[in-house]
C-alpha positions as CSV (number, residue, x, y, z in Angstrom):
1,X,48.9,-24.8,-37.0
2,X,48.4,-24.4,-40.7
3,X,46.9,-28.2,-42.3
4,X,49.2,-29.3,-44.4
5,X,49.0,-29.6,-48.4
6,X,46.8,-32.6,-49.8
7,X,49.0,-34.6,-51.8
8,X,48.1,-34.9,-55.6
9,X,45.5,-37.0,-56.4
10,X,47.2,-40.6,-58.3
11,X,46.6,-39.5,-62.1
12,X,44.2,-42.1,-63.9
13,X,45.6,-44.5,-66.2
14,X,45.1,-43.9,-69.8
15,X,42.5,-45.1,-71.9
16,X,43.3,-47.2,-74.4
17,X,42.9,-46.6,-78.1
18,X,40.0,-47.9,-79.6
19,X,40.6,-50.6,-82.6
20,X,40.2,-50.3,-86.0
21,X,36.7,-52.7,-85.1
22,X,35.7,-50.5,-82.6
23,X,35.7,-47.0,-85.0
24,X,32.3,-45.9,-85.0
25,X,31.9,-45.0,-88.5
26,X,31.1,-40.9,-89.4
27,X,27.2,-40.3,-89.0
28,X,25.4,-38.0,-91.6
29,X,22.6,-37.9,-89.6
30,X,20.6,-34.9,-88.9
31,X,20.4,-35.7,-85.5
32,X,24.0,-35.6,-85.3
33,X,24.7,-32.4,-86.8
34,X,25.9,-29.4,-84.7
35,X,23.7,-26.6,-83.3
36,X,22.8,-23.8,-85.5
37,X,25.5,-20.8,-84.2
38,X,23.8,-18.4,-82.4
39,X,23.8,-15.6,-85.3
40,X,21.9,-18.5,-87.3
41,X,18.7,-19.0,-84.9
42,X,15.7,-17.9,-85.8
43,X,15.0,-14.2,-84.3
44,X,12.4,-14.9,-81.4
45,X,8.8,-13.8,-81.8
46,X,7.2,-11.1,-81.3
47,X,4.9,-10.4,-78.4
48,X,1.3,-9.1,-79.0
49,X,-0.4,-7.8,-76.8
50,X,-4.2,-6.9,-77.6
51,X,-6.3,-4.5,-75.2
52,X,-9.6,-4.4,-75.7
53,X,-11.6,-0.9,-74.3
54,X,-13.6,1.5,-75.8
55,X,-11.7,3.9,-77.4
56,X,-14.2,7.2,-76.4
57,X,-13.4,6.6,-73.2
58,X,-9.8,7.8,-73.2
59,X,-6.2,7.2,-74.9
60,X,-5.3,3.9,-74.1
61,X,-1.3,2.4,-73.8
62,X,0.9,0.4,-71.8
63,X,3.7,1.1,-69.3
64,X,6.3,-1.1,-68.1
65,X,9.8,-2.5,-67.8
66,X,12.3,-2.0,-71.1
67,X,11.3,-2.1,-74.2
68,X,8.6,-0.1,-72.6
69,X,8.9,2.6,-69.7
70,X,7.1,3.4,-66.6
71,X,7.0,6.8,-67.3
72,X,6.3,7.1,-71.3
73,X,3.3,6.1,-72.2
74,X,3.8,3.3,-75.5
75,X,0.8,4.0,-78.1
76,X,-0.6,0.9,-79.9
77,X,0.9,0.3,-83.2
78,X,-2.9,0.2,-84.4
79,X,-6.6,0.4,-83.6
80,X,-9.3,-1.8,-84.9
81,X,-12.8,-0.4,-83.4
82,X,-12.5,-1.2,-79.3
83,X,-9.3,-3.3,-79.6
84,X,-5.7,-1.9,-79.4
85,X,-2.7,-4.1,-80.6
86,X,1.2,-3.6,-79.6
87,X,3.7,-5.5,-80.8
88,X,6.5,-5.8,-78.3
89,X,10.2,-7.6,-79.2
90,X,11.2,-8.9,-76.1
91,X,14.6,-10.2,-75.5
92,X,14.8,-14.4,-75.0
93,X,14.6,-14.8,-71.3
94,X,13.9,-11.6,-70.6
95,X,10.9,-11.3,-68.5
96,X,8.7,-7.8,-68.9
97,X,6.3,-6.7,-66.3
98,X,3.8,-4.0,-68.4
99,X,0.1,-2.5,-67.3
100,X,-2.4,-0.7,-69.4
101,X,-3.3,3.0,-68.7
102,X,-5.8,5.2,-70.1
103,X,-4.1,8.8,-70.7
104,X,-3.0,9.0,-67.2
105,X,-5.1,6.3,-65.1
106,X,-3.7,2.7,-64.7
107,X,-5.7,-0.4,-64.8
108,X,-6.9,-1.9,-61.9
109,X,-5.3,-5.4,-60.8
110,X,-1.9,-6.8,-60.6
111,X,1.1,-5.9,-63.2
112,X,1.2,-8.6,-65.8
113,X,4.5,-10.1,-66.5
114,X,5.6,-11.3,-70.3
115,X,8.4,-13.3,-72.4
116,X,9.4,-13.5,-76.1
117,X,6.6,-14.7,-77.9
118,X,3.9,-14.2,-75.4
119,X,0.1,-13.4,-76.4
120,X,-1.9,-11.2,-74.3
121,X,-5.6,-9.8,-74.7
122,X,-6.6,-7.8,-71.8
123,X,-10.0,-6.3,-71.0
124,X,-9.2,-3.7,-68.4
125,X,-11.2,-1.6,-65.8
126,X,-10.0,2.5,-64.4
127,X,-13.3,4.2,-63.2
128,X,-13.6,1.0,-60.3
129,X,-11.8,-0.8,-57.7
130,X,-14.0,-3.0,-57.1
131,X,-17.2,-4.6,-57.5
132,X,-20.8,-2.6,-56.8
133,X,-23.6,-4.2,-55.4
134,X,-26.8,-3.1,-56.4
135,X,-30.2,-3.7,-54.8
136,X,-32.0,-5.2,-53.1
137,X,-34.6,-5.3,-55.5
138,X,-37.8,-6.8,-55.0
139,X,-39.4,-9.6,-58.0
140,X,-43.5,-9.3,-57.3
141,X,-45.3,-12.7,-57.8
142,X,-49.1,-13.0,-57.3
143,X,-48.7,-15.6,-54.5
144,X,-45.6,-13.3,-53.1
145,X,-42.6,-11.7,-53.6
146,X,-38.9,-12.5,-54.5
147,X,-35.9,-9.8,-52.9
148,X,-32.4,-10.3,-54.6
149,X,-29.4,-7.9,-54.9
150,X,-27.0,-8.2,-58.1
151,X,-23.3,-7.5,-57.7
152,X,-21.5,-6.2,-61.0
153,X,-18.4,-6.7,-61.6
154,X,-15.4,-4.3,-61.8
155,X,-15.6,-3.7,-65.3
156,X,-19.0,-3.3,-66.2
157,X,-19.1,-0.2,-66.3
158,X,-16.8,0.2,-68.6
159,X,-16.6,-2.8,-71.1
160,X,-20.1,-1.6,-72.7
161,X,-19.7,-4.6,-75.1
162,X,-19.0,-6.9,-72.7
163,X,-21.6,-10.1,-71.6
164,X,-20.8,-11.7,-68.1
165,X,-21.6,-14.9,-67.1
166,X,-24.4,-15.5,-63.8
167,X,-24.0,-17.1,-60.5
168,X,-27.4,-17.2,-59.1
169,X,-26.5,-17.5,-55.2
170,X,-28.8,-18.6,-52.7
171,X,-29.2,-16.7,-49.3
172,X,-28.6,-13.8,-50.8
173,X,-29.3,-12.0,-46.9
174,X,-26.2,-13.1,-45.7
175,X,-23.9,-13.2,-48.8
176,X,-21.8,-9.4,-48.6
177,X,-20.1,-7.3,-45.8
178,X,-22.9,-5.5,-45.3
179,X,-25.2,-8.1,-44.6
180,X,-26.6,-8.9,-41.2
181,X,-27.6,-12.0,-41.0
182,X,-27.3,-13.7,-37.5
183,X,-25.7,-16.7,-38.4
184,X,-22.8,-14.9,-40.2
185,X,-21.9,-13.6,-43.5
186,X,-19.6,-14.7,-46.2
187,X,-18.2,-11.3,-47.8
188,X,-18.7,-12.4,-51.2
189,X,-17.8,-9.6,-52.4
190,X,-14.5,-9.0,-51.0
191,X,-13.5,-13.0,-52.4
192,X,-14.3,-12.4,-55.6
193,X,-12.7,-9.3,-55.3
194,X,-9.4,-10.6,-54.5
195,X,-9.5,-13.2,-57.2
196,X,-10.1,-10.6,-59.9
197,X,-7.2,-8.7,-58.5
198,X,-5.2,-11.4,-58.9
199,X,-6.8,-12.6,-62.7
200,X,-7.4,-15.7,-61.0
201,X,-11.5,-15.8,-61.9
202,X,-13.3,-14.5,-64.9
203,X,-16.0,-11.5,-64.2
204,X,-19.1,-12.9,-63.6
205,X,-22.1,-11.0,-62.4
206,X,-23.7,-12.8,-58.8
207,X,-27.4,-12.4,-58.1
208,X,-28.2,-12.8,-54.1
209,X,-31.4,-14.7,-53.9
210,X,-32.8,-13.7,-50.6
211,X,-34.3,-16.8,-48.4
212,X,-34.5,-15.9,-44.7
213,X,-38.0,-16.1,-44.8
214,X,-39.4,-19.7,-44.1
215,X,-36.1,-21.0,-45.1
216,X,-35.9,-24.1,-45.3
217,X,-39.4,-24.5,-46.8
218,X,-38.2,-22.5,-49.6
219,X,-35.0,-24.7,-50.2
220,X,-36.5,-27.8,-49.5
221,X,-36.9,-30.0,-52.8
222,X,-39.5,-32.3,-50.8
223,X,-40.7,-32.9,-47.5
224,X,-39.1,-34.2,-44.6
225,X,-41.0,-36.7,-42.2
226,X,-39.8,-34.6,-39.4
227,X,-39.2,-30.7,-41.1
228,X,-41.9,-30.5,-43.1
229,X,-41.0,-28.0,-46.2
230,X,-41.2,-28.8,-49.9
231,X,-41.4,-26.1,-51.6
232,X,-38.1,-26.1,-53.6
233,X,-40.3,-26.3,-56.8
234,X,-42.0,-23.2,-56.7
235,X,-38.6,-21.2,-55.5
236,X,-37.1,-22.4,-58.7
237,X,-40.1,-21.6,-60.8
238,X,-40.0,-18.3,-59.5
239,X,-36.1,-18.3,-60.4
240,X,-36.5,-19.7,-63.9
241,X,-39.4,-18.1,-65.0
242,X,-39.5,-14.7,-63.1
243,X,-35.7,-13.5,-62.0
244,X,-33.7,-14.8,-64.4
245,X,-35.5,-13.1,-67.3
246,X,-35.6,-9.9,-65.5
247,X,-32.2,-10.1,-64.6
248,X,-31.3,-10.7,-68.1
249,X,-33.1,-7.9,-69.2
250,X,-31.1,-5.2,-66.8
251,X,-28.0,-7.0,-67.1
252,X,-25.6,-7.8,-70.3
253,X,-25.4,-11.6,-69.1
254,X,-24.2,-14.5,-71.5
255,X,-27.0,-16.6,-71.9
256,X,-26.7,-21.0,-71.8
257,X,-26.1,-23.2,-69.1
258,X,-22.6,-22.9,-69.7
259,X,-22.1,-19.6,-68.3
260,X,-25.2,-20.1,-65.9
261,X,-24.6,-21.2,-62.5
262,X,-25.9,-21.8,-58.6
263,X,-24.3,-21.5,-55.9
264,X,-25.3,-22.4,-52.6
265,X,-24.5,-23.7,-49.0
266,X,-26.3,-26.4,-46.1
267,X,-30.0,-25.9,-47.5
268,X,-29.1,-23.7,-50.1
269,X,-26.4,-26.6,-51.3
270,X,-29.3,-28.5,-51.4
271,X,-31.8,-26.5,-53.8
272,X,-28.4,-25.6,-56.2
273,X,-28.4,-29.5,-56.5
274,X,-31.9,-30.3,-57.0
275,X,-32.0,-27.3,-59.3
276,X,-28.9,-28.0,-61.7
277,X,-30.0,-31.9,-61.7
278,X,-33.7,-30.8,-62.5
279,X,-33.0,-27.7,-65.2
280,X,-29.3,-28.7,-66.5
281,X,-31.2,-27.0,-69.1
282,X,-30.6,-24.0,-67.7
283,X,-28.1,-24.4,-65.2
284,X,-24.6,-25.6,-66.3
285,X,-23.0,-25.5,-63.1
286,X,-23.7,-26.0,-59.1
287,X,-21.4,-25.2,-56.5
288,X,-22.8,-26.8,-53.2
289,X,-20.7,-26.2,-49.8
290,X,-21.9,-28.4,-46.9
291,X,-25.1,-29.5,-49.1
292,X,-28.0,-30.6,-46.5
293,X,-28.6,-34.0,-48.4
294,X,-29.8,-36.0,-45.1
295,X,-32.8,-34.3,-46.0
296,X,-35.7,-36.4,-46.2
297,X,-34.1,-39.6,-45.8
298,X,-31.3,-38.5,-48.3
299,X,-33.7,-37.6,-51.3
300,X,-30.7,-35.9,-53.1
301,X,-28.4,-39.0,-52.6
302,X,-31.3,-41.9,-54.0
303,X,-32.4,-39.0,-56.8
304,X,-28.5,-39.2,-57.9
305,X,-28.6,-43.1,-57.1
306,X,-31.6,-43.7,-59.3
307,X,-33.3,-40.9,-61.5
308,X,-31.6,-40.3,-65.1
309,X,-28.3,-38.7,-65.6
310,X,-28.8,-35.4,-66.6
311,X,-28.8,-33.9,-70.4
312,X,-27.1,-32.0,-70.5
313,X,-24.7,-33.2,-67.4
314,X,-24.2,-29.9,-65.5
315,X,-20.6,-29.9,-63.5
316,X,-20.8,-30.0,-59.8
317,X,-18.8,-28.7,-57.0
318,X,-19.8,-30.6,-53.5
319,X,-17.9,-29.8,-50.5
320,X,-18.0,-30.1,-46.8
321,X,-16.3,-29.9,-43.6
322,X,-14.9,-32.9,-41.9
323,X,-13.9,-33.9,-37.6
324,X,-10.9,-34.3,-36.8
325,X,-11.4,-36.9,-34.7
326,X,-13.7,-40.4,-36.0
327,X,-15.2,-39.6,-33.2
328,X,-17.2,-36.9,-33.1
329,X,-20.8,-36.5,-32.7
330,X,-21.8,-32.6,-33.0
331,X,-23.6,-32.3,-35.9
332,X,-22.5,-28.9,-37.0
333,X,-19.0,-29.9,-36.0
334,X,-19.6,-33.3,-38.9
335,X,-20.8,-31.0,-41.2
336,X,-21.7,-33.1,-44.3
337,X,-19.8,-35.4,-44.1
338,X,-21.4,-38.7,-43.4
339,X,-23.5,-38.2,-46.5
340,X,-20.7,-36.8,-49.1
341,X,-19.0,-39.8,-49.4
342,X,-22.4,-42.1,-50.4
343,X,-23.2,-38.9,-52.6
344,X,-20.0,-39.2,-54.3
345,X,-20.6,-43.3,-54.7
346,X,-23.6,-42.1,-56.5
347,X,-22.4,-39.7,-59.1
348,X,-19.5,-41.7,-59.7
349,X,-20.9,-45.5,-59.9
350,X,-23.8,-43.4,-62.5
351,X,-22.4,-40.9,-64.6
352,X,-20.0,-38.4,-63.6
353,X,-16.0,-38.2,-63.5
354,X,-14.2,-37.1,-60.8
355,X,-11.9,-34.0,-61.9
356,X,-14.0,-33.3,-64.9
357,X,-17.1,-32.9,-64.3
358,X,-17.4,-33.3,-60.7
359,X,-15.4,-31.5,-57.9
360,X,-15.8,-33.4,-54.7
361,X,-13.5,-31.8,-51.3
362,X,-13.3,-32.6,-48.3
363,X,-11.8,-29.9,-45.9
364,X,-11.0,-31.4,-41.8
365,X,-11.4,-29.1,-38.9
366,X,-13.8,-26.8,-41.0
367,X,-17.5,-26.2,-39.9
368,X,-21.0,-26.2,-40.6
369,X,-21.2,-21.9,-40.7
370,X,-20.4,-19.2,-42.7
371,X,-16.9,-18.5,-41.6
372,X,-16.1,-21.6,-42.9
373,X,-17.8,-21.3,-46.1
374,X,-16.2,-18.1,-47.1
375,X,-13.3,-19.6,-45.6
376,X,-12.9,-21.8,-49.4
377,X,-15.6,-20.6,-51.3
378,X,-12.8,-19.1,-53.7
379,X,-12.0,-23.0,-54.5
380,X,-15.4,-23.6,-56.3
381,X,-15.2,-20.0,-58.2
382,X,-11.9,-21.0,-59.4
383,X,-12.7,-24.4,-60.6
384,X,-16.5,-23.4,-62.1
385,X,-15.3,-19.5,-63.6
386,X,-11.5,-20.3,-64.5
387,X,-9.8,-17.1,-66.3
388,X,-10.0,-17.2,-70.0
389,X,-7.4,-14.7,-71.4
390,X,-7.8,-15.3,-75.4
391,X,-5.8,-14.7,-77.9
392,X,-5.0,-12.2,-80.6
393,X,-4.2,-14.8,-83.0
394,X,-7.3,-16.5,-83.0
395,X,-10.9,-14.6,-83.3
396,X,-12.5,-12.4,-80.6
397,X,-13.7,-13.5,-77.9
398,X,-18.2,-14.0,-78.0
399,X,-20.4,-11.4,-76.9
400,X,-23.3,-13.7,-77.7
């Protein structure tokens, strides 16, 4: 049975007119004026979009959605030395997805997507998908030997005017896919990979410091009653005085501590601590996953506690894996933990920020290995190597 018609709804009572008190009087406010018409806005602005290659390498222009076209290649509307500028007008709310090609080659990584009024400098890569590793290469000292590898990034061999910043990473055996370390690998490699594909990192160049043998002498800082080691200060002398010059001799690496960093986990969290705390000269920033700071009755915790605040204050990344249960009493399955939190007392209570220049994470259910440690390890690359796109409005980016 069809429902029956709702009735009308009771019409509301009039308002009443407003008194000759009441009569708000006529505004000539600007505030109160009405919008421009749209024929009277001002036109939106341009787009530029600046791509910055060596122009003996090939022809280089950008494809993409209207104004542009996947099939026609657009040529830049000029050419100053390695960098290419287009002006695009883009529609208002109109959303553009482009990429850069090189006669007939498209860039490597994701499609970039643009508005009205957008600024875009892009440094691409064609001859590479991904990065190379190079190496290993072996550092001669005259009381041993140091082994490293150096992984390049995508672009380098390409952007020949290009400096990259370093990330000098400690067990540098079990660091790519192709390592074989027994206790696991991280695929470094492959993570920074990704995040380049996705322009969520800037390139950096990663040197594997090999330490599988006598490990944990190496990467102690001091001695443990129990462990023994101590001989953290002669790996980092061999670091500061040996590799990174050499590597900075066969590499095109920005130099300072601001584009210098370490990056380490369990022992080797350890010496990127006591090495960015010790050298912030040198060493801007220290990513430590799962840092080993029980070591010798927490050394790294009381040198925080106590010793002087750096000078410069290098930013540091401390992480480790937490149980899921307050319970738990398997050390590896703890990770860190029971000694992050009076780290972080430390820092904090002395002289650093949380969020600016300290990152501390906690991550439950993950543990003390390598699956774990690649498992997040794109967290601290993130934070420590953000993306910085530029500008064509402003000045080029440094070389220096």
């Amino acid at each position: 049975m069809p429902k029956p018609p709702r009735a009308p709804a009771r019409p509301a009572p009039p308002s009443p007119a407003p008194t000759r008190a009441a009569a708000a009087p006529a505004s000539t406010d600007a505030a109160n004026e009405p919008a421009a018409p749209p024929d009277l806005l001002p036109p939106p602005p341009t787009t530029v979009v600046e791509v910055i290659y060596p122009p003996q390498r090939g022809s280089i222009g950008l494809r993409g959605a209207p104004p542009l076209s996947w099939e026609q290649t657009r040529a830049p509307d000029r050419v100053e030395g390695d960098r290419h500028i287009f002006h695009l007008a883009i529609p208002p709310g109109d959303v553009v997805e482009l990429k850069t090609v090189r006669d007939d080659d498209w860039a490597g990584g994701r499609n970039y997507a643009l508005h009205a009024g957008d600024d875009l400098v892009l440094r691409p890569h064609f001859d590479r998908e991904g990065s190379a590793l190079e190496g290993p290469y072996t550092l001669p000292f005259a009381d041993g030997e140091l082994r490293y590898d150096v992984l390049v990034p995508p672009s380098y061999g390409e952007q020949e005017g290009k400096r990259y910043p370093v990330i000098y990473a400690l067990d540098g055996q079990s660091l790519w896919s192709s390592s074989s370390d027994p206790y696991g690998v991280w695929g470094l490699e492959a993570v920074v990979d990704g995040l380049y594909e996705l322009d969520a990192m800037a390139e950096v160049i990663i040197v594997g410091v090999h330490t599988s043998d006598r490990r944990v002498e190496q990467l102690s800082p001091v001695a443990d009653p129990e462990h023994g080691g101590g001989e953290g200060p002669e790996l980092l002398r061999r670091v500061t005085e040996g590799l990174m010059p050499k590597v900075g001799e066969d590499y095109r690496c920005k130099s300072g501590p601001e584009d210098t960093a370490l990056l380490g986990s369990s022992m080797g969290g350890l010496f990127s601590f006591f090495a960015a705390w010790t050298r912030p000269d040198l060493f801007g920033k220290a990513a430590c996953l799962s840092p080993s700071f029980w070591w010798a009755d927490r050394y790294a915790v009381r040198l925080a506690a106590q010793g002087a605040c750096p000078a410069p204050r290098p930013t540091l990344y401390v992480d480790s894996g937490a149980p899921i249960s307050a319970f738990e009493r398997d050390a590896s399955v703890r990770d860190a933990f029971p000694h992050m939190r009076a780290m972080f007392r430390a820092l904090v209570s002395h002289c650093y920020q949380p969020g600016d220049d300290l990152h501390y994470l906690l991550f439950p259910g993950h543990t003390h290995d390598a699956s774990s440690w690649a498992a997040r390890v794109a967290i601290p690359l993130q934070l420590l190597f953000p993306p910085t796109p530029g500008s064509p409005r402003y000045a080029p980016e440094s070389t220096a």
